[in-house]
C-alpha positions, -999 to 999 in steps of 0.1 A, spaced: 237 691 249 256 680 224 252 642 239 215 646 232 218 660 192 242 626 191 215 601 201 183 622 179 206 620 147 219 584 157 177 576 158 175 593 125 199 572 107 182 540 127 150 548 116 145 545 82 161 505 82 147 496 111 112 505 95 121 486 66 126 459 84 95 464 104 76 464 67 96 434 56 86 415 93 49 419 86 47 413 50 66 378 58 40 372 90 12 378 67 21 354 41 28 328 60 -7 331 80 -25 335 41 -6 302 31 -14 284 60 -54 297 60 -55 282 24 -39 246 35 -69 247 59 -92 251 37 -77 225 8 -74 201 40 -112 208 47 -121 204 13 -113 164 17 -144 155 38 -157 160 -1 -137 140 -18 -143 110 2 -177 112 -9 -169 117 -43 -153 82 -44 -181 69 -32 -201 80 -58 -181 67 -84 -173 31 -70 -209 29 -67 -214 41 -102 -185 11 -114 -202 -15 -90 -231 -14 -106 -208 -29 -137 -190 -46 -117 -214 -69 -102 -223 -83 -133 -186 -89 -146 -176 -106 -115 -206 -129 -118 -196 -138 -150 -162 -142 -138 -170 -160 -104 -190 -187 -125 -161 -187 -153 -138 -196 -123 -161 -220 -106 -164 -241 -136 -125 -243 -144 -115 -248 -109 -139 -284 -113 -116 -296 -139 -84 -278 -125 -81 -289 -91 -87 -330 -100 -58 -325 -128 -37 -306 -105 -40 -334 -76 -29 -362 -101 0 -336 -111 10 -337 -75 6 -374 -69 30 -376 -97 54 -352 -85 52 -368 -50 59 -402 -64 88 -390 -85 103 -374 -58 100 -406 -31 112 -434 -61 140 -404 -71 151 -404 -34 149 -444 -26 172 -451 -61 200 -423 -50 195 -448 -13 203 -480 -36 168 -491 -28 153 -509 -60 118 -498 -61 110 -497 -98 74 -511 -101 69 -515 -62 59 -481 -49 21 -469 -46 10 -439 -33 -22 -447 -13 -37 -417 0 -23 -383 3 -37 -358 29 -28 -324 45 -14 -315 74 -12 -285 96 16 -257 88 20 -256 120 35 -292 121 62 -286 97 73 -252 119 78 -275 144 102 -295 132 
C-alpha cells in the first residue's frame, strides 16, 4: 500500500512543473503561429505595392517624357559634332602610334606615312588571334 501513497505523492510533486511547462509549451506554440499569420499577411500585402509603383512611375513618366526629349535632341545634336572630332582624334592617335612604333624599328618615316582609310572589324577577329 505504501508503494501506491509513493507514486500519488511522487505525481503530486510532478504535477505542478510539468503543468508549467505544459503553460510555457503552448504560450511558445501560439506565438510562433501569431508571428507567422502576420508575415503572411505583410507578404500578401505586396501584390499592392507593385501597383503602387506603377502608379507613381506613371505619375514621373509623364515628366519624364518631356525631359528625355529635350535630352535625346540635346544628345543628337552634340553627337554630330562629337563623333567627326572624335574620329580625327583617333586618326591621330593611330598615326602616332604606327610612326612611334616604325622609329623605335629604325624605320625613317618622318613625312612618309598617310593613313588612308580606317575601318572596323569584328571583335570576334581580335579573340581569335
Amino acid at each position: 500500500m505504501e508503494s501506491i501513497f509513493a507514486v500519488a505523492n511522487w505525481w503530486n510533486n510532478v504535477k505542478g512543473p510539468l503543468a508549467d511547462a505544459g503553460i510555457n509549451t503552448l504560450i511558445g506554440i501560439a506565438v510562433v503561429f501569431t508571428v507567422l499569420l502576420f508575415i503572411s499577411y505583410v507578404i500578401s500585402l505586396f501584390r499592392y505595392i507593385s501597383v503602387f509603383e506603377k502608379k507613381i512611375a506613371a505619375k514621373k513618366a509623364g515628366k519624364t517624357a518631356q525631359e528625355e526629349q529635350i535630352a535625346i535632341e540635346d544628345v543628337s545634336d552634340a553627337e554630330e559634332g562629337a563623333s567627326e572630332t572624335d574620329d580625327l582624334e583617333l586618326i591621330a592617335v593611330i598615326t602616332a602610334a604606327i610612326q612611334a612604333y616604325e622609329e623605335a624599328q629604325g624605320n625613317a618615316v618622318a613625312g612618309d606615312l598617310v593613313v588612308r582609310s580606317i575601318r572596323k572589324i569584328d571583335k570576334a577577329k581580335w579573340q581569335r588571334a
